[in-house]
C-alpha positions in Angstrom: 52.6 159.9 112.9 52.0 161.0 108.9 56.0 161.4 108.7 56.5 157.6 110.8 54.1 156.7 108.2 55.6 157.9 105.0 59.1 156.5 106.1 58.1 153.4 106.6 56.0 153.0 103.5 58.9 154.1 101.4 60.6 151.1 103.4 58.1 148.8 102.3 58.2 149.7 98.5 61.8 149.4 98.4 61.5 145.9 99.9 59.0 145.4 97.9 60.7 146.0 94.3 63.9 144.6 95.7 61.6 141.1 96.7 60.0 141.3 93.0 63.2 141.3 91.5 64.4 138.8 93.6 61.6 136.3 92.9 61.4 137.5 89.0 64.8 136.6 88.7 64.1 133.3 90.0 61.4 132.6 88.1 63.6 133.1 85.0 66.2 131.3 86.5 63.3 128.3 87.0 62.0 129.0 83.4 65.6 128.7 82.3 66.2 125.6 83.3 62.8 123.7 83.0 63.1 125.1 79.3 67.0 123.6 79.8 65.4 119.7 81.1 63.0 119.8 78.4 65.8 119.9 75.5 68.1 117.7 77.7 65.5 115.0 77.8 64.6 115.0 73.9 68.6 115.1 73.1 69.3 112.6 75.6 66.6 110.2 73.9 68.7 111.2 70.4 72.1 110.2 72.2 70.9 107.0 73.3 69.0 106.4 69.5 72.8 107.3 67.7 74.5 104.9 70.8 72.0 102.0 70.1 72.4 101.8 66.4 76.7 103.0 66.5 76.9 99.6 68.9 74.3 97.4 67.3 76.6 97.7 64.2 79.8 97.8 65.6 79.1 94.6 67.0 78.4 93.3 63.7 82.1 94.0 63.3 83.2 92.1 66.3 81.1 89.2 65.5 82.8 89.4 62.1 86.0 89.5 64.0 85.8 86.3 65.9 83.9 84.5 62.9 87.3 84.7 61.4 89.3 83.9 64.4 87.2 80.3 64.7 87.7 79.6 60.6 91.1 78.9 60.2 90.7 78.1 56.3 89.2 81.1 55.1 88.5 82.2 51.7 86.0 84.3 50.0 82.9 81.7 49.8 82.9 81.4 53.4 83.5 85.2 53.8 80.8 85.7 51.8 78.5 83.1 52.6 78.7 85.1 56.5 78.6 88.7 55.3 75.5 87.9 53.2 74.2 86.5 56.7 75.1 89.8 58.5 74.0 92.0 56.2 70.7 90.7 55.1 69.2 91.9 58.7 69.2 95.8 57.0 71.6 96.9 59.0 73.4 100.2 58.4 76.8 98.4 57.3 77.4 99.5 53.5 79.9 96.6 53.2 82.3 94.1 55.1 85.7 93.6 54.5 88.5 91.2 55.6 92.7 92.3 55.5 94.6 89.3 56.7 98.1 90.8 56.8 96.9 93.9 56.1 96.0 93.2 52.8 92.4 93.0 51.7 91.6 89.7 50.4 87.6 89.5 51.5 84.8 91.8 50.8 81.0 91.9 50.8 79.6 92.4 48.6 81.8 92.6 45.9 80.6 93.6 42.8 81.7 97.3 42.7 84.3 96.4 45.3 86.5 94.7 43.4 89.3 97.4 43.3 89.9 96.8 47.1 91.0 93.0 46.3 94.7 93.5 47.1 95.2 96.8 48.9 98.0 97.1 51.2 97.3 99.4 54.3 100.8 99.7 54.8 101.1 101.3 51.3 98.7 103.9 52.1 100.0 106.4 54.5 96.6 108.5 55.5 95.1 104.5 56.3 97.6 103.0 58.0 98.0 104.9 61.4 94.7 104.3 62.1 95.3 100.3 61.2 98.3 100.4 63.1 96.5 101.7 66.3 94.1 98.5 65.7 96.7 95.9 65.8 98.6 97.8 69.0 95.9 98.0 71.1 94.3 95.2 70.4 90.3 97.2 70.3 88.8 98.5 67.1 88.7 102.1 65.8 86.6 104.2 64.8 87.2 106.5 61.5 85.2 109.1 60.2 82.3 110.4 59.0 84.1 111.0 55.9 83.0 111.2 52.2 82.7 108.3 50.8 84.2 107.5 47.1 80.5 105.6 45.7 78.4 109.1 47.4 77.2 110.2 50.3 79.2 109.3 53.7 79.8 106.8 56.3 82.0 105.4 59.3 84.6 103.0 58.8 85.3 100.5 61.9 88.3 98.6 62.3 88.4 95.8 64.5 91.2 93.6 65.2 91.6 89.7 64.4 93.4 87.0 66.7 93.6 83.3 65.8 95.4 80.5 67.3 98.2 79.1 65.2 99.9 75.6 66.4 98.7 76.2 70.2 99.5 80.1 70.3 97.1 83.1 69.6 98.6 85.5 67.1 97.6 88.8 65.1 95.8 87.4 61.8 94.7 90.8 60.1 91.7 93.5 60.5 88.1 93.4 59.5 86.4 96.9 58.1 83.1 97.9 57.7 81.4 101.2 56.5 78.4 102.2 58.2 76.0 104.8 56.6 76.1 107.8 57.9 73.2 109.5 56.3 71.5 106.2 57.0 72.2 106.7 60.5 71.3 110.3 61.4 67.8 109.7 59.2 67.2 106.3 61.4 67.3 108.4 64.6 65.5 111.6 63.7 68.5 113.8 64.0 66.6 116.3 61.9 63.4 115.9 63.4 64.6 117.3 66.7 62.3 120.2 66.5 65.7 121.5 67.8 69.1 123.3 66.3 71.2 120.5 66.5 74.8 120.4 65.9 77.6 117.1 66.1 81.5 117.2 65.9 83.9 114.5 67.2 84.9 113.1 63.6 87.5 110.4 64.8 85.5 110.0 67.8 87.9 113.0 69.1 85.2 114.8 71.2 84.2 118.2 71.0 87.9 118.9 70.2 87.1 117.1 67.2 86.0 118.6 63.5 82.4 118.8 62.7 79.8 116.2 61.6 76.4 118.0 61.6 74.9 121.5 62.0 76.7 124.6 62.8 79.5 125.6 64.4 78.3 128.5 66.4 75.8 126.1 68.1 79.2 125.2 70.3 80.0 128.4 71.3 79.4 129.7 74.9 77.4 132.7 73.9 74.8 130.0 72.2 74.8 128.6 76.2 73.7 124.8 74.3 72.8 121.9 76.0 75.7 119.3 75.6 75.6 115.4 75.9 78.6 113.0 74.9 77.7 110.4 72.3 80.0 107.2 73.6 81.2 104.2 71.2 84.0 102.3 71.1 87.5 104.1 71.2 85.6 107.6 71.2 82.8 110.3 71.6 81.0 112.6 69.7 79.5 115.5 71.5 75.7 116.5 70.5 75.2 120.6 71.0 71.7 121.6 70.8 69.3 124.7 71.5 65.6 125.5 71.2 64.8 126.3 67.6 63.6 129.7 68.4 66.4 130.3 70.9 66.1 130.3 74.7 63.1 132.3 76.0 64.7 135.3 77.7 61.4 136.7 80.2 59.9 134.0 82.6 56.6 133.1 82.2 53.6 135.7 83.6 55.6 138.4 84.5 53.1 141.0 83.8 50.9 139.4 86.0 53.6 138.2 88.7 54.0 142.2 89.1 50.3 143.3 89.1 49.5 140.8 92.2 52.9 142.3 93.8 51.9 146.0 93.7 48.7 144.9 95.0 50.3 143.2 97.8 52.3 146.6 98.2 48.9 148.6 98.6 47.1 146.1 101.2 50.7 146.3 103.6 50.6 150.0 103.1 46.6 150.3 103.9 47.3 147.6 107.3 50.4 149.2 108.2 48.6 152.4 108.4 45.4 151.0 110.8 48.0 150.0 113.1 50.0 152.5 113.2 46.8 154.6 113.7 45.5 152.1 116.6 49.0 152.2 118.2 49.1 156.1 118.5 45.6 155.9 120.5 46.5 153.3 122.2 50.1 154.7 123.3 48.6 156.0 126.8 46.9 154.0 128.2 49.8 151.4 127.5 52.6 153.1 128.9 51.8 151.9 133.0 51.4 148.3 131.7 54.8 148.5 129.5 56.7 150.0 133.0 55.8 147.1 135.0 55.7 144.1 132.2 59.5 146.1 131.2 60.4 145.0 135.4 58.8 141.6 135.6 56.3 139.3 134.0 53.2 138.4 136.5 51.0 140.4 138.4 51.7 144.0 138.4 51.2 147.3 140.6 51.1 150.3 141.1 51.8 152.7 144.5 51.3 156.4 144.2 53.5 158.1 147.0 51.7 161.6 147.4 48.0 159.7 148.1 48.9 156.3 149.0 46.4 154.8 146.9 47.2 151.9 145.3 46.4 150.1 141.7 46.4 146.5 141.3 46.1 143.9 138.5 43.5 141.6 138.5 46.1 139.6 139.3 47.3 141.2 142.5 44.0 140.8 143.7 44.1 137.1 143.2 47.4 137.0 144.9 46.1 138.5 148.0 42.4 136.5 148.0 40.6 139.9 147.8 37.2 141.1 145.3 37.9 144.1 143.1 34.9 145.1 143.6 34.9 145.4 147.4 38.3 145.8 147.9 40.2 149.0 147.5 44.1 149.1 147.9 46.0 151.1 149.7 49.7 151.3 151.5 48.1 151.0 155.0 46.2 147.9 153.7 49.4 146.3 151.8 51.5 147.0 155.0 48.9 145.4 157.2 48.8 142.2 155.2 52.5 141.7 155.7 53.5 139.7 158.5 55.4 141.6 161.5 58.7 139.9 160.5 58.5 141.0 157.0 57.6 144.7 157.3 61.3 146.0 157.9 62.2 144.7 154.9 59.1 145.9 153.0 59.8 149.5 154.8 63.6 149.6 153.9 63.2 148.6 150.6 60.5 151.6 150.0 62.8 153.9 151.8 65.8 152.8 149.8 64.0 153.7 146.3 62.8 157.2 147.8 66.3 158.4 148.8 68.9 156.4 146.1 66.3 156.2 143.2 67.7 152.3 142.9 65.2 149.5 142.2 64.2 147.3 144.4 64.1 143.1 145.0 62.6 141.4 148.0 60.9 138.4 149.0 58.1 138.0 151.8 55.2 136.6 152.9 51.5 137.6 152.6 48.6 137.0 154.7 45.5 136.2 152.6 42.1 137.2 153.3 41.5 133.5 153.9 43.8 133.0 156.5 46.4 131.5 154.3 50.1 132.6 153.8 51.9 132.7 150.7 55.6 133.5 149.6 56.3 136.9 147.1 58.7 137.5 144.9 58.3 141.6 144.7 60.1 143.4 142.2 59.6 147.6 141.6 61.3 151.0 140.6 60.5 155.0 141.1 59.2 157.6 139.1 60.2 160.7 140.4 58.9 164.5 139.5 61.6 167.2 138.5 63.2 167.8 141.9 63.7 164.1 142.6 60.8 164.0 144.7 58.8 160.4 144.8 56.1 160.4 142.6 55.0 156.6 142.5 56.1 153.2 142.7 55.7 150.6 140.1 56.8 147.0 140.4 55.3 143.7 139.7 54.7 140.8 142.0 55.5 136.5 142.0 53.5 134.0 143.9 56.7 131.8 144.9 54.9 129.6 147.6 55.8 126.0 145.6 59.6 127.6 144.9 59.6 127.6 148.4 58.2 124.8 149.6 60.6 123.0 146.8 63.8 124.6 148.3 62.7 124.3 151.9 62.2 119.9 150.9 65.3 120.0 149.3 66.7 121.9 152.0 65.2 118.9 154.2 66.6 115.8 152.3 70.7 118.1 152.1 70.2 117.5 155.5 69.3 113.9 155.5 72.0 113.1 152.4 74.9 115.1 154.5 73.6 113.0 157.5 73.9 109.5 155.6 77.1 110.8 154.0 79.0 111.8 157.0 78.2 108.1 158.8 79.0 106.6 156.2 82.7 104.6 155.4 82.2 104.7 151.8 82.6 108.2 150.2 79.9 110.2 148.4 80.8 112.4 145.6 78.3 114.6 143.1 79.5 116.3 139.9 78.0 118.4 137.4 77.8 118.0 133.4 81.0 119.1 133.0 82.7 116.8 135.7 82.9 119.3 138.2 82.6 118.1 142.3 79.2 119.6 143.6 79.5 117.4 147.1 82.8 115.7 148.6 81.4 114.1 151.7 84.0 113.3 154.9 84.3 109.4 154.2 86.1 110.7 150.4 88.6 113.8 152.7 89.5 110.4 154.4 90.0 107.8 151.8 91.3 110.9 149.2 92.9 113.0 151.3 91.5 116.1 149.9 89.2 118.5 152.1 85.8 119.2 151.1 87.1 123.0 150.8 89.9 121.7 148.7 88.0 119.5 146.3 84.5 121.5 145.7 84.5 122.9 141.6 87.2 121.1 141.2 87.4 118.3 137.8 87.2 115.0 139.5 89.3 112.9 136.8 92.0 115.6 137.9 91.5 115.2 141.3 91.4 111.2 141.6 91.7 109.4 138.3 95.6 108.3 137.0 97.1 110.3 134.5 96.5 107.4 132.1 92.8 107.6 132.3 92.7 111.1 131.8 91.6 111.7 128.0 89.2 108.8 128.4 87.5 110.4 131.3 87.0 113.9 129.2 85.6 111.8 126.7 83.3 110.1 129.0 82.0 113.6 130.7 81.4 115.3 127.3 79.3 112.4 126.4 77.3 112.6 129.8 76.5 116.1 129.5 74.5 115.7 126.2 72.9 112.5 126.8 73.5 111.5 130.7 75.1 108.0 129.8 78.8 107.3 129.2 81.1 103.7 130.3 80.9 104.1 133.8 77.5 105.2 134.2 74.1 102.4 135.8 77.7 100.6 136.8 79.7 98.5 139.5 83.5 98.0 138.9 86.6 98.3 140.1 88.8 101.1 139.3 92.3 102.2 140.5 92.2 105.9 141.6 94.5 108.1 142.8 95.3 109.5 146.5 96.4 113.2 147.0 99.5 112.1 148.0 99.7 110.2 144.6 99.6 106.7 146.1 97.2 104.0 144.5 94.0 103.0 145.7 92.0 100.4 144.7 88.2 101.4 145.0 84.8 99.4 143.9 82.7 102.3 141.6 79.1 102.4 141.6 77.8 105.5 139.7 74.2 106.9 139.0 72.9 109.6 136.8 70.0 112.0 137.1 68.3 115.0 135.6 67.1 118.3 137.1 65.7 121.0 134.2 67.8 119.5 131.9 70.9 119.3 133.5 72.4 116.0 133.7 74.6 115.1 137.2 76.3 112.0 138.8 76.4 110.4 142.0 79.0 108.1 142.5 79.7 105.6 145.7 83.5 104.8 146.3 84.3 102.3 148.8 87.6 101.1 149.8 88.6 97.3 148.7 92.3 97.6 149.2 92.0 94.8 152.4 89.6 92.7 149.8 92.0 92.6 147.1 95.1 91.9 149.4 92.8 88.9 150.8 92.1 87.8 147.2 95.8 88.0 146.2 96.6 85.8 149.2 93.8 83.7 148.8 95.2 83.0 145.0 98.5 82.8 145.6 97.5 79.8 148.5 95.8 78.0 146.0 99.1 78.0 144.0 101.9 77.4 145.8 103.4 74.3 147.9 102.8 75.8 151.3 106.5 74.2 152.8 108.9 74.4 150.0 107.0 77.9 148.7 107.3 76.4 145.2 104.3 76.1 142.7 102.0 73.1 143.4 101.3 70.5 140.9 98.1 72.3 140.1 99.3 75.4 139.1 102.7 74.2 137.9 100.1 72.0 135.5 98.3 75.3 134.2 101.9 77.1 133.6 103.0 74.3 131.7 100.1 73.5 130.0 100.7 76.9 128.5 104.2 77.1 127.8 103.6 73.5 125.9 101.1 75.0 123.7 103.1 77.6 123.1 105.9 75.9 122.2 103.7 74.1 119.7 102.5 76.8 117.9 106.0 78.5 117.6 108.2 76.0 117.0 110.0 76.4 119.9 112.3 73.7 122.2 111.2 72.6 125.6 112.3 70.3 128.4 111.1 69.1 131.2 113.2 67.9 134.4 111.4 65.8 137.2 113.7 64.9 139.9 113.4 63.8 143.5 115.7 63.5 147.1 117.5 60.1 146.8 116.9 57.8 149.7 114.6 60.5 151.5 112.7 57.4 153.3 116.0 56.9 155.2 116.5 60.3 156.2 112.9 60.5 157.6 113.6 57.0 159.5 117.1 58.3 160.9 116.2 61.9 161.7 112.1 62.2 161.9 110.2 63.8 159.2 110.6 67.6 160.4 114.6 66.9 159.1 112.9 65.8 156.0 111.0 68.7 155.8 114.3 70.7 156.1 115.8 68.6 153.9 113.4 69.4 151.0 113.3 72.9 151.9 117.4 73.1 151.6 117.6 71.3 148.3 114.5 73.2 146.3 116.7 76.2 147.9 119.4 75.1 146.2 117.7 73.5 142.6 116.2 77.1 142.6 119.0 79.5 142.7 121.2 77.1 139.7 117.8 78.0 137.6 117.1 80.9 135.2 113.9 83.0 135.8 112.2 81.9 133.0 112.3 78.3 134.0 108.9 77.2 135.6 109.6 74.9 139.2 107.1 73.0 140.8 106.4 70.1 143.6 104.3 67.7 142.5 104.0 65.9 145.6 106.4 63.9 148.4 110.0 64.9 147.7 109.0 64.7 143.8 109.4 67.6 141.7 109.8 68.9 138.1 110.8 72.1 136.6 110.2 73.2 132.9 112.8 74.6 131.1 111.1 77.2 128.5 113.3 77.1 125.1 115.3 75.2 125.7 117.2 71.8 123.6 118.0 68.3 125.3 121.5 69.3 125.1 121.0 72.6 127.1 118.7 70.6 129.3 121.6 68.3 130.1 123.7 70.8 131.5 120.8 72.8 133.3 120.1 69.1 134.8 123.8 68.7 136.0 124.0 71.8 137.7 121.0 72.0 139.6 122.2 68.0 140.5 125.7 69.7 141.5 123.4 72.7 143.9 121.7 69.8 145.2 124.8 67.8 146.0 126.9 71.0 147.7 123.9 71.9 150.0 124.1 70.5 153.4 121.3 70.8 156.6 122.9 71.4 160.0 119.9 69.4 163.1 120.8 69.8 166.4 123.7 68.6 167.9 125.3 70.1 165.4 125.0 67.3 162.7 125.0 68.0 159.1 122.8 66.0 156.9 123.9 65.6 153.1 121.6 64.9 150.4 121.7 64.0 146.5 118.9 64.2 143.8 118.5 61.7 141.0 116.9 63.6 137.8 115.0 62.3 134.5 114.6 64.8 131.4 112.1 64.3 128.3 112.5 66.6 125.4 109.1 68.0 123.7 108.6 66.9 120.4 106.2 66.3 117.7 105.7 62.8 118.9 104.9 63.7 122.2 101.3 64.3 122.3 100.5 66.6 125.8 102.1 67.1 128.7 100.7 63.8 130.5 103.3 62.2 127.9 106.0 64.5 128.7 105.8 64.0 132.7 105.2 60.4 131.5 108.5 60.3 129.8 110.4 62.4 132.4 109.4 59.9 135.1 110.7 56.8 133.0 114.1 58.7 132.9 114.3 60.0 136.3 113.3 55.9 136.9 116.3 54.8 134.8 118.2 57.9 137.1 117.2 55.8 140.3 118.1 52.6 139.4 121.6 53.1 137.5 122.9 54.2 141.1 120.9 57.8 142.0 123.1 61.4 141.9 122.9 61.3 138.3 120.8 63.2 134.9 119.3 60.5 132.5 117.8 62.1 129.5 114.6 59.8 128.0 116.0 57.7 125.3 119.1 57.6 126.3 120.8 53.8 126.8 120.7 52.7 130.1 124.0 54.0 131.6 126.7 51.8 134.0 125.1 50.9 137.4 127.1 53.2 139.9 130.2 50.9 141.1 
């Protein structure tokens, strides 16, 4: 124990030193940067200060600027009449200057300023790059600090100056303006920091720029400075700054940090050595329990072989209905609670340990001392001596009566859901979370062609679904299994699945979900609409077409070309329509009866129908009066579609009995679509006038609308 003891507390010290210089390290690393936010705070209120008063008086500069730009007759009492309004607000501008052409002419004030009168940027070849970059990009720039010629130093900005000249906005010249720089820097405390400060970016260049303020080793890494970018027009500056006393290198209470942990250290080492004391005393006694709890995880046991007496749990006893007190276990006892058709079992499986030294597993059934039965779940192992004799029997022991009682009613309704499945027409099928088949009932071997044995673990989008459908379907199923919805799920709908033999077959899909510990699973009802949807086809296609000549009826010939109108319409496209009809048809029906007429109509949409292309649209609109659309297509076209379906018409004969042939013509009218015909009403409207003008110029003839009234047949 003192050896356990030691290695362990060395353990503990280690962790313990390696922790503290985890969490000391941390602690600097916190100090270090709350000591980091405290000087990026004050310099952040400096940056802000410098940007404030760099703008405030820059602007000054633009406003200068577009003064200029909106007084086309300057001279130097206006100039000076503004700059002594500008500048008499204190502001931080030494002086104001104006260069139309480049060439100073304007300056504020000017007494000691009087040498600039007439200086030519262009003449001065340090100047003039920077001038030059003014007028280019059209924004002012920024020079400096630099010393300054009268003492001390300052900023020059340059800003640009447009005017409008006859209509048209030209380059006029620059306005300059020197802003203090001492001024400045003394305005926003730059010294008052508390703080080693230091400033570069002359030119507004950046920290690749020369210095401005401070030292220079305050920008090298080993200083580690805290660095914020100053931003003005056409530049930066870049502020470094440190703790005037340099960063703090030891986190705060650090002598005390490691006090409180090495008296941590010395209360785990004094608790870690009460338990491990406790635990040796208690080793023992614990050893039985730790056997059984090690096999299973309710009541436990224990049987010794030599005696037969037996040791329960408190437990056990409750298991069996029995007082501790009164009653003492034994094997004879155990074996005598056991009903008859149990005891094999229980025997064999106490035989088996003894010879093979294998655990054992059984379930049976108790008779309590209250007359009641119950349902075990037994579970125990050997200890043997050192000839591999039997010493004892340990095990544990599971009260499973409402297991069984579940299984056995779920046993119950299998029975009653195989029952309903197999009278059934529609077919049943189960899957799991993954989409695999659990139960494939008959009706589904017969609609499917797939046996039950065939189909069971099987994917059921592989097995039924099209190829199509495929990806959707795994998509679907991965969605079920973490949240037990997905698109076909709480639904009814149609789907088109797929026979083993890979034929289609149309199915209505009703699906359900459900949940059992967790798991989700599917039931889905598939029935078999194939006659249903061959009845609805038919039913439609009766409700469209002319039930003698098997043409469209004037219904749905209306709805097609209702369409093709619109679409016409929107796309620009030509379109005709034909109406024609059987000339003198009321004679054929007197002469012959109106089954010959029948015929008749029959032979000659026969006829019209195969001169036709397939995109053409032909219809009966009633009597022997139809009309067929012709989809992009001109009147000209029209004309010659018109004469040959006239020409079919004309060739086609029908033979009655007797033998005699009956010859018929058709007379046909043809509107064009245009933009002055409104809807199709008008177009029919038209048609009918032409196929009217068709009739009475002598029948067997095209008339297009609009066309003069041709020669009456001779």
């Amino acid at each position: 124990m003192i050896a356990r003891f030691l290695f362990a507390a060395i353990l503990v010290v280690l962790a313990s030193a390696g922790v503290e210089g985890v969490l000391e390290y941390e602690l600097l690393t916190r100090s270090r940067s709350e000591e980091r936010l405290a000087v990026l705070n004050r310099v952040s209120t400096l940056r802000a200060d410098l940007e404030k008063e760099l703008i405030e008086n820059l602007s000054l500069i633009y406003g200068t600027a577009n003064f200029i730009s909106v007084t086309p007759d300057m001279n130097q009492r206006k100039f000076e009449q503004y700059a002594k309004g500008v500048l008499a607000w204190d502001p931080l501008l030494r002086n104001l200057a104006a260069a139309p052409d480049f060439v100073m002419a304007y300056v504020h004030p000017l007494a000691g300023n009087e040498g600039l009168i007439g200086f030519d940027y262009r003449a001065n070849s340090k100047q003039w790059p920077q001038v030059q970059k003014v007028m280019e990009t059209g924004r002012m720039v920024i020079a400096g600090p630099l010393d300054l010629i009268q003492g001390g130093r300052g900023i020059i900005g340059r800003a640009p100056v447009f005017a409008t000249f006859n209509g048209k906005r030209e380059f006029w010249g620059i306005v300059s303006a020197v802003i203090d720089t001492d001024r400045l820097f003394q305005k926003v405390g730059l010294t008052r920091t508390g703080l080693r400060i230091a400033l570069r970016g002359v030119d507004g260049a950046g920290e690749g720029g020369e210095m401005i303020f401070g030292e220079e080793t305050l920008f090298a890494p080993k200083a580690a400075p805290v660095k914020v970018a100053v931003r003005f027009p056409s530049g930066t500056w870049v502020i470094a700054a440190a703790p005037g006393g340099g960063w703090d290198s030891r986190p705060t209470h650090a002598v005390e940090f490691r006090l409180l942990t090495m008296g941590f250290v010395l209360v785990i080492l004094f608790m870690l050595y009460r338990g491990m004391r406790k635990k040796h005393i208690l080793l023992k006694t614990r050893r039985t329990l730790n056997e059984a709890q090690a096999i299973a995880r309710f009541g436990s046991w224990e049987l010794d072989m030599r005696t037969g007496v037996s040791w329960w749990s408190d437990q056990v006893y409750r298991l069996y209905g029995v007082d501790p007190e009164e009653f003492e276990p034994s094997l004879d006892v155990l074996l005598e609670r056991i009903p008859e058709d149990d005891l094999p079992a229980v025997k064999s499986a106490l035989e088996k340990t003894e010879h093979s030294r294998e655990p054992f597993s059984l379930f049976h059934r108790i008779n309590r001392a209250d007359g009641s039965q119950i349902h075990v779940h037994v579970q125990g192992a050997g200890e043997y001596g050192p000839r591999g004799r039997l010493l004892r029997v340990v095990g544990t022991i599971l009260d499973i009566t409402e297991q069984v009682r579940t299984q056995e009613a779920l046993r119950k309704e299998q029975l009653k859901l195989t029952a309903m499945a197999d009278a059934s027409y529609d077919a049943f099928i189960m899957i799991d979370a993954r989409g695999r088949i659990l139960f494939w009932s008959p009706a589904a071997e017969r609609m499917y062609g797939w046996t039950e044995k065939e189909a069971m673990g099987k994917e059921i989008h592989e097995l039924i679904a099209p190829v199509s459908y495929h990806e959707d379907a795994k998509a679907g199923i991965r969605r079920f299994a973490g949240t037990g919805t997905g698109p076909v799920m709480e639904s009814i709908m149609e789907f088109d699945s797929v026979r083993k033999d890979g034929s289609i077959l149309p199915v209505e899909r009703s699906v359900s979900a459900f949940q059992v510990e967790g798991e989700y699973f599917a039931v889905g009802i598939l029935r078999d609409i194939t006659e249903r949807k061959r009845f609805l086809e038919e039913l439609t296609r009766l409700a469209r077409i002319d039930g003698m000549t098997g043409l469209n009826n004037r219904a749905y010939f209306t709805e097609l070309a209702e369409l093709e109108l619109e679409r016409a319409r929107r796309q620009g496209h030509p379109l005709c329509l034909v109406m024609f009809d059987a000339d003198r048809f009321k004679l054929v029906n007197d002469t012959y009866g109106h089954d010959v007429g029948d015929q008749v109509l029959v032979g000659l949409t026969g006829a019209v129908a195969e001169s036709m292309r397939r995109t053409d649209i032909l219809g009966r609109l009633g009597g022997e009066e139809f009309a067929a659309l012709l989809v992009d297509t001109d009147l000209e076209s029209a004309r010659l579609v018109a004469e040959k379906m006239r020409k079919a018409a004309e060739d086609t004969t029908v033979t009655i009995q007797d033998g005699v042939v009956v010859d018929f013509t058709i007379s046909l009218g043809i509107a064009e679509f245009s933009e002055n015909v409104p809807d199709l009403e008008h177009l029919l409207r038209f048609a009918d006038q032409a196929l009217y003008q068709a009739k009475t110029s002598g029948r067997n003839r095209c008339v297009a609308h609009g066309d003069a009234p041709p020669d009456p047949a001779p």
